[in-house]
N, C-alpha and C positions, 0 to 999 in steps of 0.2 A: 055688897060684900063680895070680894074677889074670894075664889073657888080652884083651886089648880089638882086636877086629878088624871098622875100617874098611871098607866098602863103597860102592859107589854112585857112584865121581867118575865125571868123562870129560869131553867136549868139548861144548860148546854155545854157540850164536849169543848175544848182546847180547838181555838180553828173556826167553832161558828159562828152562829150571826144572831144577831137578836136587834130588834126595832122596840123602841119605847116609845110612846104618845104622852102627850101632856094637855090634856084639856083643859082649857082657859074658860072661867066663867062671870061674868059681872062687872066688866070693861070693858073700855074703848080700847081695843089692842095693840092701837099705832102708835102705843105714846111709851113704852117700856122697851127697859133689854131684858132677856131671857136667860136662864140660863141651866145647864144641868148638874148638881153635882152627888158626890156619892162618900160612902162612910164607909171602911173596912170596920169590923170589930178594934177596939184597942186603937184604932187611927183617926186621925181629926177629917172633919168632914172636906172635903178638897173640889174648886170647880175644873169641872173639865172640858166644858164647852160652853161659848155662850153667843148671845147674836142683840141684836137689836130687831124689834119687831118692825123696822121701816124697811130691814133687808142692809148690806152691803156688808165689811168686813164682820168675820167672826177670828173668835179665840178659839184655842185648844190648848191643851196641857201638853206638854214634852211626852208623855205618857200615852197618849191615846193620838199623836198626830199621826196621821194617813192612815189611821183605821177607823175612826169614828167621824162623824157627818150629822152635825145642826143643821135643821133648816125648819122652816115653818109653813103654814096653811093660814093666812089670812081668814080666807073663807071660813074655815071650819074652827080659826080661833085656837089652832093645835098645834104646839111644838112637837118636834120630833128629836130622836135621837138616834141613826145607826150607827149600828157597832159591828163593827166585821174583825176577822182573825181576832174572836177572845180570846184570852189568855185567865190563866186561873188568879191572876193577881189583879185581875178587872171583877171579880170576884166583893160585892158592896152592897149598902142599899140605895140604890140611885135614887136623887130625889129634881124633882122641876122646881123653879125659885123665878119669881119676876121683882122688879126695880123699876119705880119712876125713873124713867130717864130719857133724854134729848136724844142724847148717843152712845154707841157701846164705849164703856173706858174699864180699866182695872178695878172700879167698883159694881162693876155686874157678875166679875166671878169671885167677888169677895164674899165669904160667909156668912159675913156681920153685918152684909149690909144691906140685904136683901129686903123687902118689903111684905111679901108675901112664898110659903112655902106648900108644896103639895105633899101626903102622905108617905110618900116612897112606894117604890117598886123594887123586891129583891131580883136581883141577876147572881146567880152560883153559874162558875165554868170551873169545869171539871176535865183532870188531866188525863 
């Protein structure tokens, strides 16, 4: 049984920083893409980063590029997520999502097509 649990939200000012973890449990790692996405109230859930767990190109959304950063940990089986200069409309509840997959393609930040989902972690940034 694949297991994915969310760490790291919380509260923070306009400007700072917050790191999310994604613990992966009850799989071979190297065979998925990864990916992060998040929900406003009242907005469809939307991905905003994603990777393949063999490592090489990622994705980001128009929205979070050059401020957020996927990457993962083999070893410890943990994706990541930093987020630098938030803003209040990064403001959701972030959730981690993996997909069987060869490679990363436009169905690893898809919603619907996900395989597996983690709990969520809320992140509020506050102006």
């Amino acid at each position: 049984q694949v297991q994915l649990v969310e760490s790291g939200g919380g509260s923070v000012q306009a400007g700072g920083s917050l790191r999310l973890s994604c613990a992966a449990y009850g799989y071979a790692y190297s065979s998925y893409c990864m990916a992060w996405f998040r929900q406003a109230p009242g907005k469809e859930r939307e991905g905003v980063a994603a990777m393949h767990t063999a490592g090489g190109t990622t994705y980001y959304a128009d929205s979070v590029k050059g401020r957020f950063t996927i990457s993962h940990d083999n070893a410890k089986n943990t994706l990541y997520l930093q987020m630098n200069s938030l803003k209040p409309e990064d403001t959701a509840m972030y959730y981690c999502a993996a997909r069987w997959a060869g490679r990363l393609s436009a169905l690893c930040w898809a919603s619907s097509e996900q395989n597996y989902w983690g709990q969520g972690t809320q992140v509020t940034v506050s102006s």
